[in-house]
Each structure stands twice: as C-alpha cells, then as structure tokens.
TORKOL-776935 format. One record per residue: residue number from 0; x, y, z of N, C-alpha, C in turn. Coordinates in Angstrom, 1 decimal. Example, Ala and Ser with C-alpha at 12.3 -4.5 7.8 and 13.67 -1.06 7.14 Angstrom:
(site 0 (13.2 -5.7 7.8) (12.3 -4.5 7.8) (13.2 -3.3 7.8))
(site 1 (12.8 -2.2 7.1) (13.7 -1.1 7.1) (12.9 0.0 7.9))
//
This chain:
(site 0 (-23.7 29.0 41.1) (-24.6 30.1 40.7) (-24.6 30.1 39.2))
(site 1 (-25.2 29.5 38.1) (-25.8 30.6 37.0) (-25.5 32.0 37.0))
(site 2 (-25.1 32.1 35.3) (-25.4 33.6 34.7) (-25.8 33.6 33.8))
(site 3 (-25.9 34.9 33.1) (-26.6 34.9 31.6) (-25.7 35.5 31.3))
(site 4 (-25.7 35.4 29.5) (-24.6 36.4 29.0) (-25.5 36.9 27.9))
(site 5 (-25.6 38.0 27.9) (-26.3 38.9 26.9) (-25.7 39.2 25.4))
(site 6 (-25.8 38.9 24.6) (-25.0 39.5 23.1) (-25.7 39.5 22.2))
(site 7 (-25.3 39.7 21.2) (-26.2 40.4 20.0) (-25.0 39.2 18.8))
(site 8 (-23.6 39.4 18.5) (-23.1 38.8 18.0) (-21.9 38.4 18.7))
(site 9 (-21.5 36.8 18.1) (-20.0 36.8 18.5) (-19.3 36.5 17.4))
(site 10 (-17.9 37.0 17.8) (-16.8 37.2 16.9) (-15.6 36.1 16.8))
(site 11 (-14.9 35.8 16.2) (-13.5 35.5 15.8) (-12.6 36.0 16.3))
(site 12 (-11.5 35.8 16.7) (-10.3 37.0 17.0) (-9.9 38.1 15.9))
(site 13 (-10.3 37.9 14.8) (-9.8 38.5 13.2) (-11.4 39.2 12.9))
(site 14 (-12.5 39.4 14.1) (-13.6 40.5 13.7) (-14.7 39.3 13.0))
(site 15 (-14.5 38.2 12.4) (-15.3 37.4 11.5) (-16.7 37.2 12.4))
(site 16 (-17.7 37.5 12.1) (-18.8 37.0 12.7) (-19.0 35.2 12.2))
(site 17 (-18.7 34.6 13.6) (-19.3 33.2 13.6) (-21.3 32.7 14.2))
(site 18 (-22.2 33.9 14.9) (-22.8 33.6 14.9) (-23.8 35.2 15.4))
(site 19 (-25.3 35.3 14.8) (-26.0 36.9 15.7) (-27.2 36.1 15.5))
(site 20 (-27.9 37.4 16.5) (-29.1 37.1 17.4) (-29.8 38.0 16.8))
(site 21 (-31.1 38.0 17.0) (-31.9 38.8 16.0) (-32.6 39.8 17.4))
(site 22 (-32.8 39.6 18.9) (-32.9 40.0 20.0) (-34.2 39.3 19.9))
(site 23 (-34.7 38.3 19.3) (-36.2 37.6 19.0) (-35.9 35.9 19.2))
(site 24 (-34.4 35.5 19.5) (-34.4 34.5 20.0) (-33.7 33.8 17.8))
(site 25 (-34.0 34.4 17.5) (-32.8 33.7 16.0) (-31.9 33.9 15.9))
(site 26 (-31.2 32.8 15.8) (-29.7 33.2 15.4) (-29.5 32.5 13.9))
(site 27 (-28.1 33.2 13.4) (-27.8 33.1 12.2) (-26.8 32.6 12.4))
(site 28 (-26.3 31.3 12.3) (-24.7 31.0 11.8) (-23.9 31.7 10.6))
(site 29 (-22.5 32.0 10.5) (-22.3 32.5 9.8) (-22.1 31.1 8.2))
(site 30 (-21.9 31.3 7.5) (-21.6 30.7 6.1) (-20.6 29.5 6.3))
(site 31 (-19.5 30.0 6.9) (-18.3 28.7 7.4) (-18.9 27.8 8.7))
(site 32 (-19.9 28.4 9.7) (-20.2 27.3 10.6) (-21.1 26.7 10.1))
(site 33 (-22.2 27.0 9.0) (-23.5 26.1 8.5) (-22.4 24.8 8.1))
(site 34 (-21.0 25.2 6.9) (-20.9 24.4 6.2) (-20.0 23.0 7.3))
(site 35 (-19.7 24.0 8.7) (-19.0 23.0 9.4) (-20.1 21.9 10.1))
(site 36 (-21.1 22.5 10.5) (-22.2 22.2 11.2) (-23.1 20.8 10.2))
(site 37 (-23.4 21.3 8.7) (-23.6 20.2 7.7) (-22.8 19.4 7.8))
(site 38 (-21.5 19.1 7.4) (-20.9 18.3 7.0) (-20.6 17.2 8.2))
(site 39 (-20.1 18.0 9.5) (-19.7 17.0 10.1) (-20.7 16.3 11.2))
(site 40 (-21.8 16.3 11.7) (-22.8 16.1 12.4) (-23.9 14.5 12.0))
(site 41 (-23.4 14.0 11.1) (-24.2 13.2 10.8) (-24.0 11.4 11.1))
(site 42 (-22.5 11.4 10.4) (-21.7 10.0 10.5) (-22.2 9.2 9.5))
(site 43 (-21.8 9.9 8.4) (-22.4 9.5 7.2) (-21.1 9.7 6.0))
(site 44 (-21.1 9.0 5.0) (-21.5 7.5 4.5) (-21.6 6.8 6.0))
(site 45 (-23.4 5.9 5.5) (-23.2 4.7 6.7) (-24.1 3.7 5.8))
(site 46 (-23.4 2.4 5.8) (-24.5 1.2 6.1) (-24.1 0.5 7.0))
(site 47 (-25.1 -0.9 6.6) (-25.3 -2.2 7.6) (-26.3 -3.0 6.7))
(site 48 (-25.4 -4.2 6.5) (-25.7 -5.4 5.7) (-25.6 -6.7 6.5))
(site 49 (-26.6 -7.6 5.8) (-26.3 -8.8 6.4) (-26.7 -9.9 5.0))
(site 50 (-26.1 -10.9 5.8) (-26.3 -12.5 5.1) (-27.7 -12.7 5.1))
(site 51 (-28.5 -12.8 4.2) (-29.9 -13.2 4.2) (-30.1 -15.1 4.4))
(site 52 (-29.3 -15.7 3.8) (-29.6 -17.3 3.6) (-28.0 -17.9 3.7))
(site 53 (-27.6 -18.9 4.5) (-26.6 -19.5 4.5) (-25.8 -19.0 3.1))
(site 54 (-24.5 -19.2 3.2) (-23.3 -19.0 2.3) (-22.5 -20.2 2.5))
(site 55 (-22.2 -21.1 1.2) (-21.3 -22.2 1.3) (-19.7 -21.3 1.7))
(site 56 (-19.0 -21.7 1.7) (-17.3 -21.7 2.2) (-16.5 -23.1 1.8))
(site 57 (-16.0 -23.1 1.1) (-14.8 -24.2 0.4) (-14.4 -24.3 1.9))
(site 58 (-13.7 -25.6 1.5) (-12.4 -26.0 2.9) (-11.5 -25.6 2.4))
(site 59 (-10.7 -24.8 3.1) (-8.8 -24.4 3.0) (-9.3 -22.9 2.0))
(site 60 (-10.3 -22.4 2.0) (-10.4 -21.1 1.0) (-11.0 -19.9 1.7))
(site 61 (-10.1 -18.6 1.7) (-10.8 -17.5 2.0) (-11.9 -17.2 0.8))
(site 62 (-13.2 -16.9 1.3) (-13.9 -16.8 0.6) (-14.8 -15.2 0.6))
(site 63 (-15.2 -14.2 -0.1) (-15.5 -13.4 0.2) (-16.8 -13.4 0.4))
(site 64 (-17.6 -12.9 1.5) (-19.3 -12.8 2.0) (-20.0 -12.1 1.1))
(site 65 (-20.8 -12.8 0.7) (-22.2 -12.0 0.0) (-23.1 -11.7 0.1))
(site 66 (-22.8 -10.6 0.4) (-23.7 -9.6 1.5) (-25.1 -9.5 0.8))
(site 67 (-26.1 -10.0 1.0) (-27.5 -10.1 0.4) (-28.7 -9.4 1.2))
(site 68 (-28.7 -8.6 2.2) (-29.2 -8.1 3.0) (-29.2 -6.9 2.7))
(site 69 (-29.7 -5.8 2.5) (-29.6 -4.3 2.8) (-30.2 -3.5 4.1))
(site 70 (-29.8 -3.6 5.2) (-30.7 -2.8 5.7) (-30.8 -1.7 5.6))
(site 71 (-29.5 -0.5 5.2) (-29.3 0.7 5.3) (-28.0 1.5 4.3))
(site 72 (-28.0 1.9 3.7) (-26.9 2.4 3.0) (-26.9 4.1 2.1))
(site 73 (-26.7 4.6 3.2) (-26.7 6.5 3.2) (-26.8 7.0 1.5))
(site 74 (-24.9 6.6 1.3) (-24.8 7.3 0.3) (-24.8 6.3 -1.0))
(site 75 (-25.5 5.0 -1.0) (-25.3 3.9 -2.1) (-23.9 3.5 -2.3))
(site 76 (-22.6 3.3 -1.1) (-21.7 2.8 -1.1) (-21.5 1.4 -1.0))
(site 77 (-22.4 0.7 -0.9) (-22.1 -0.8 -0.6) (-22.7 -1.1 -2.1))
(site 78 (-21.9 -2.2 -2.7) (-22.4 -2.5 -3.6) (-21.0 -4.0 -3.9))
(site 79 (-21.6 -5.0 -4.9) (-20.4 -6.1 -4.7) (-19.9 -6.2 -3.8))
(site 80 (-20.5 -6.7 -3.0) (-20.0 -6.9 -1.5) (-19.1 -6.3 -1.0))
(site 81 (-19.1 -5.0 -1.1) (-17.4 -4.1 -0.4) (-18.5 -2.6 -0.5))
(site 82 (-17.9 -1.8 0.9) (-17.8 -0.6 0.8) (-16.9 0.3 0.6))
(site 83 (-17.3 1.3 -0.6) (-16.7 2.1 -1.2) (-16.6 3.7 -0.8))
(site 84 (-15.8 4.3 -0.5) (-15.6 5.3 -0.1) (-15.6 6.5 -1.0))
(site 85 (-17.2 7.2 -0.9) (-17.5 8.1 -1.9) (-16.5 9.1 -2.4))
(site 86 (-16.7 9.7 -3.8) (-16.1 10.8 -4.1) (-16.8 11.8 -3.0))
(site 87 (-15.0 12.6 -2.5) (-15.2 14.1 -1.1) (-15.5 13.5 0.2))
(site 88 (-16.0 11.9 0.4) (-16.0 11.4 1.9) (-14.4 11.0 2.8))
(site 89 (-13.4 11.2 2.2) (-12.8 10.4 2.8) (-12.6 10.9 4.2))
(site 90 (-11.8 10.0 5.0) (-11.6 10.5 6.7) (-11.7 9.2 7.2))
(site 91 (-12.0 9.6 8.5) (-12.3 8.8 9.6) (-12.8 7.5 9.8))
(site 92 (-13.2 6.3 9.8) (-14.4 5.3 9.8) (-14.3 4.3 10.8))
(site 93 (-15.4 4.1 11.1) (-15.7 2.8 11.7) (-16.3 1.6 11.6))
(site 94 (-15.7 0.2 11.6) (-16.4 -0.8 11.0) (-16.2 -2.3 12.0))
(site 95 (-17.7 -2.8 11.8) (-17.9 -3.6 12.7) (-18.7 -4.9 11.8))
(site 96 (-18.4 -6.6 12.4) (-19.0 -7.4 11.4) (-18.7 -8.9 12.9))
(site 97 (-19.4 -9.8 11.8) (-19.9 -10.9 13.0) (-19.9 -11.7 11.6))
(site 98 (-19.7 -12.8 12.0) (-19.5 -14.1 10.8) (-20.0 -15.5 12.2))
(site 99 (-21.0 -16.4 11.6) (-21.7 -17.3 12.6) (-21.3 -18.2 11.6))
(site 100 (-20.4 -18.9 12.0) (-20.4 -20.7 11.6) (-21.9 -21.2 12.2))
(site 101 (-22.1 -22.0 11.1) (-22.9 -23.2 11.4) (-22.4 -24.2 12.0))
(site 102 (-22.8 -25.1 13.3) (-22.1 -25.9 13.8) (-21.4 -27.2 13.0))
(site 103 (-20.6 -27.6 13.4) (-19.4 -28.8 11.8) (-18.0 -28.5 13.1))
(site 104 (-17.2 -29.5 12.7) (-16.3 -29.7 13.3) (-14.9 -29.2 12.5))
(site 105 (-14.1 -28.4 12.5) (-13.2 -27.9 11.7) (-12.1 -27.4 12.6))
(site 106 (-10.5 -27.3 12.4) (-9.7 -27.0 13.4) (-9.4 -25.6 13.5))
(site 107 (-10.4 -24.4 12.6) (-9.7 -23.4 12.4) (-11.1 -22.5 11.6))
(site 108 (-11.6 -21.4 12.3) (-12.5 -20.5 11.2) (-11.8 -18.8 11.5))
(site 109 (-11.9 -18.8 10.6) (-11.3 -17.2 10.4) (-11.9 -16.3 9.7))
(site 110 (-11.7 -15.1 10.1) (-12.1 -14.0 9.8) (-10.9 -13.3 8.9))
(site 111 (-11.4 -12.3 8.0) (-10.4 -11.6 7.5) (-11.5 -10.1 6.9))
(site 112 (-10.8 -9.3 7.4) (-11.2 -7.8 7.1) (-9.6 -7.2 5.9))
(site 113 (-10.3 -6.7 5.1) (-9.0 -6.2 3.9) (-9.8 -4.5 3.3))
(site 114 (-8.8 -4.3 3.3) (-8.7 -2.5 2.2) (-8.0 -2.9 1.4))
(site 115 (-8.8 -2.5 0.0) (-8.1 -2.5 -1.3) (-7.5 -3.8 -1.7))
(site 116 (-8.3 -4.6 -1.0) (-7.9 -6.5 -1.5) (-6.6 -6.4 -0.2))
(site 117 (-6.2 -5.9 0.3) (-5.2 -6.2 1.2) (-5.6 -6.4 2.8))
(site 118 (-5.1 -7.9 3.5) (-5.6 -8.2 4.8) (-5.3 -7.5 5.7))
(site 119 (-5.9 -6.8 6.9) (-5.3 -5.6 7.3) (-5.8 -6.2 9.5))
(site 120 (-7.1 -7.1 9.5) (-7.4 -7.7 10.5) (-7.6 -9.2 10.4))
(site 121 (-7.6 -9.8 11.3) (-8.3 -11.3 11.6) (-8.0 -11.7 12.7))
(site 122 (-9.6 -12.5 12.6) (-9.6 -12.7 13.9) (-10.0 -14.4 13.9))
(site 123 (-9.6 -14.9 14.8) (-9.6 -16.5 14.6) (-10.6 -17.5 15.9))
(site 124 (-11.1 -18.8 15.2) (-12.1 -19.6 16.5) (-11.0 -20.8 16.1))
(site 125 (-10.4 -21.4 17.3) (-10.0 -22.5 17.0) (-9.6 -23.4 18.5))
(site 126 (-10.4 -24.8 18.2) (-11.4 -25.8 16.9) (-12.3 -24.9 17.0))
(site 127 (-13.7 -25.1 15.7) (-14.7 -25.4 16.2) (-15.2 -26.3 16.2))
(site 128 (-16.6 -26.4 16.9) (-16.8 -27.8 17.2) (-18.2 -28.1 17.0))
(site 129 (-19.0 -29.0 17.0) (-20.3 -29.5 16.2) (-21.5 -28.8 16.9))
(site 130 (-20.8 -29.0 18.4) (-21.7 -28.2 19.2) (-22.7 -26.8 19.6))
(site 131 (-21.8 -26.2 18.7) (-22.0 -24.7 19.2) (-22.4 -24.1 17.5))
(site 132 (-22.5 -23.0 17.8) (-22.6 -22.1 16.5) (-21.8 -20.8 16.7))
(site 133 (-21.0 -21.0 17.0) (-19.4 -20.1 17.1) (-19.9 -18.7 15.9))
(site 134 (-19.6 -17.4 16.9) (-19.4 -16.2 15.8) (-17.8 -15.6 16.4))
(site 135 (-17.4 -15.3 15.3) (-16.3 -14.3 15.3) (-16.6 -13.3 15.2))
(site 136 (-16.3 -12.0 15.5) (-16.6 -10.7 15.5) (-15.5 -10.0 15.0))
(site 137 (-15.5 -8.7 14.8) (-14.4 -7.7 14.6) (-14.7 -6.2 14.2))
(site 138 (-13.9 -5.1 15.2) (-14.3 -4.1 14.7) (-13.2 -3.3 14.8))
(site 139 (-13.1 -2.3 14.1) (-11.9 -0.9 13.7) (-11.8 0.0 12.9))
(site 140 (-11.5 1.3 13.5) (-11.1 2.3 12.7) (-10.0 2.3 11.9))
(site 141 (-10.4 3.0 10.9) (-9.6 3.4 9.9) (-9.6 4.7 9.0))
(site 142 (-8.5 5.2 8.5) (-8.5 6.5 7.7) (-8.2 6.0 6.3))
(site 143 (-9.4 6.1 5.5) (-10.1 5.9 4.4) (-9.8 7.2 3.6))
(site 144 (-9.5 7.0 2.1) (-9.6 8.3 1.1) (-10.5 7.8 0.0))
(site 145 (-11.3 8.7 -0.6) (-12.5 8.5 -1.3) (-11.7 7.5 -3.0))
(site 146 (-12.1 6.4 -2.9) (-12.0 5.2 -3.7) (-11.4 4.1 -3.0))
(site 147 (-11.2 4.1 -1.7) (-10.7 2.7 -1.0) (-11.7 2.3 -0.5))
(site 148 (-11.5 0.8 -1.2) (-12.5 0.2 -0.2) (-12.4 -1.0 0.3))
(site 149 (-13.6 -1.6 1.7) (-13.5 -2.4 2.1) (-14.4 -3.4 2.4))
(site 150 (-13.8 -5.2 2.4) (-14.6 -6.3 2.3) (-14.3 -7.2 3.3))
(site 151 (-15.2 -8.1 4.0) (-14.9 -9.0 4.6) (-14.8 -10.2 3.7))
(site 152 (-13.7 -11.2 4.3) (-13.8 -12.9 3.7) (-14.0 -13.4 5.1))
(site 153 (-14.0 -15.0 4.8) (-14.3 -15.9 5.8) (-13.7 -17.3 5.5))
(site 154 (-13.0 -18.1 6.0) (-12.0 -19.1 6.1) (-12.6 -20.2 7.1))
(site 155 (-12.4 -21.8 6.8) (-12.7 -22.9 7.5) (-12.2 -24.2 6.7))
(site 156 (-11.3 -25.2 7.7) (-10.8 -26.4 7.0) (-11.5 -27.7 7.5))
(site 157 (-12.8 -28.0 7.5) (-13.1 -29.0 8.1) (-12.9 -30.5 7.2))
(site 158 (-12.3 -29.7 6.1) (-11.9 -31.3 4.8) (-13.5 -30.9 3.8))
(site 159 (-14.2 -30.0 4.2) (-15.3 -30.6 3.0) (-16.2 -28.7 3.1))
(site 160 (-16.9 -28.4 2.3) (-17.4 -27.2 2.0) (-18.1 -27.2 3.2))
(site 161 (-18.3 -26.4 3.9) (-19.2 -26.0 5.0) (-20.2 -24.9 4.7))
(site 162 (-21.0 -24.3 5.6) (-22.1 -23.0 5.4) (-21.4 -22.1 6.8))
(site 163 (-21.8 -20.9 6.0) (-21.6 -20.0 7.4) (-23.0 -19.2 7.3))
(site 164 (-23.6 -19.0 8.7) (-25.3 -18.4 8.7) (-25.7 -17.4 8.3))
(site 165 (-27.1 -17.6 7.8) (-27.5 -15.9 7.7) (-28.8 -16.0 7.9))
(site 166 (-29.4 -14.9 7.5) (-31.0 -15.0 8.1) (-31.4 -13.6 7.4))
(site 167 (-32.8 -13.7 6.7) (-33.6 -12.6 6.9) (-34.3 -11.4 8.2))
(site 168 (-34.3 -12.5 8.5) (-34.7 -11.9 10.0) (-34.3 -11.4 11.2))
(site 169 (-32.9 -12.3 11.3) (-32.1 -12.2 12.3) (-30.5 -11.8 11.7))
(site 170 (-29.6 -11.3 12.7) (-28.3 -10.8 12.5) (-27.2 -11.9 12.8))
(site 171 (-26.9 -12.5 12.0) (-26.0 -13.9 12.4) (-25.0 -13.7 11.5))
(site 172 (-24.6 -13.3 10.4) (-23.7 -12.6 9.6) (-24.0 -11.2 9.3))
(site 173 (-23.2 -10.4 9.9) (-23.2 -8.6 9.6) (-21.9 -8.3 9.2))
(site 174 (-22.2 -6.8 8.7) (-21.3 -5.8 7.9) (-21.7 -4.6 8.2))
(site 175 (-21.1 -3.9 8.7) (-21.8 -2.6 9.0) (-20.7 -1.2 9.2))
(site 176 (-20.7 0.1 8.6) (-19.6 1.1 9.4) (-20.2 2.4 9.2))
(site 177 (-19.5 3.5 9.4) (-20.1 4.9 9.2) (-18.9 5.3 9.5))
(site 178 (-18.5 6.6 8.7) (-17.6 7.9 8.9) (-18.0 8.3 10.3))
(site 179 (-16.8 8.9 10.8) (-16.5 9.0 12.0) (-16.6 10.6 12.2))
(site 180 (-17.2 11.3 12.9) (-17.2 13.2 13.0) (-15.6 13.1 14.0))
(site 181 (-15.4 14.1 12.9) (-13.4 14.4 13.7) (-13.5 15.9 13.2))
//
C-alpha cells in the first residue's frame, strides 16, 4: 500500500532546516545540502585520453605513454602525460587504461601504473607473440590528495625497439579516471 506524507519543512535533530516546500510544489534546500548536493554528484575531476599514432618502446625500458589524444578532461588535469589532482579535489578515484602491443615476438610486455613516480600496479602478457595484438588492461582505486599524481609506462624485451598502438579513431591505447562520490 502507498502513502503520502504531507510537510511543509523537514528538520535535523538540532531544529536545522535541511529542506521546505513552498505548498506550490518548490522546495528549497537548505545552504549545507546545495553545497553537499554540488559538490558530490558529478564524479569530477574526469578525463579519458588515448594514443593517437603508434608509440616506439626501447627493449628492456619502462617507457612512459604519450598520451596524444584528448577526448575529455573536466578540470584541465591531464597534462604531460600524468593526471594531476586539483587544488580542493582530493578523495576517492578511479582509473582505468589498456596498452595494445603491436604484434612482434618478445618474452614479456608490461604494464606499470605509478603515483608520484612510484609503481604501485602491473600487470603482465607473457610471451607475446607475432600473432596476436595482445592488450593489457588495468584498473583501481585510489585515495589521492590534491598535487598527487598519476602515469602509466609500458615495458617489452623483444632485443630491438618495438611500437605499442594507437589510433585517432579507435581506442587501442587508453587512460582514463574520475573522482569517485563518497
């Protein structure tokens, strides 16, 4: 069974009005819910970058991605290939990325995700092999404070410089996260 509840305002335990009704169907949030209601509702800082044109990779060298794509970037945090965690954003985050070898034969491609120049994930293909076009993926939260930031590299020993993919068009190397509402 449904009911209705009729009110005009509701309260706090301490009298504070959190929200009133004008009896015309408006309500007013009070001052502290607009600012809770703004702030956390959006999941913002957000981008999502990608590789626009193949990226060489040394053999035996973590090499950092250069991110040449913009699709999206909220608060202008991506910049030199790393996201930066605005002044007042810090908190919660989520981040997610994809690295496509080009097919080559090598005994080992790796991933590495770092905060603050320090390796913190990786994730590993081993062999690869001529046949395929192998992606590694990786994703994870983290609690970020506003000036940490973070970058992916990418690793492969086939004995000779290899490419890892990209594309204007298509998503074959990505970078991508957003603040998390907590």
């Amino acid at each position: 069974m449904a009911g209705i509840l009729k009110v005009d305002k509701y309260q706090d335990f301490n009298g504070n009005d959190i929200m009133t009704s004008d009896g015309s169907g408006n309500i007013t949030l009070s001052t502290a819910m607009n600012t809770a209601v703004a702030s956390g509702t959006n999941n913002t800082p957000a981008f999502s970058v990608r590789l626009n044109s193949a990226q060489n990779i040394a053999n035996d060298t973590f090499v950092k991605i250069t991110f040449d794509g913009e699709l999206f970037d909220t608060d202008s945090a991506f910049a030199s290939n790393r996201f930066t965690v605005p002044s007042g954003e810090g908190g919660n985050y989520f981040f997610n990325y994809g690295i496509q070898y080009l097919a080559y034969n090598a005994n080992r491609g790796i991933s590495s995700f770092r905060k603050n120049g320090t390796e913190i994930q990786t994730s590993e293909i081993s062999p690869l092999t001529s046949t395929t076009n192998p992606t590694i993926t990786g994703a994870l939260s983290l609690n970020l404070s506003a000036g940490d930031y973070v970058e992916v590299f990418v690793y492969q020993n086939s004995g000779s410089a290899q490419n890892i993919r990209g594309s204007s068009s298509e998503l074959f190397t990505y970078f991508g996260g957003y603040k998390i509402i907590t």
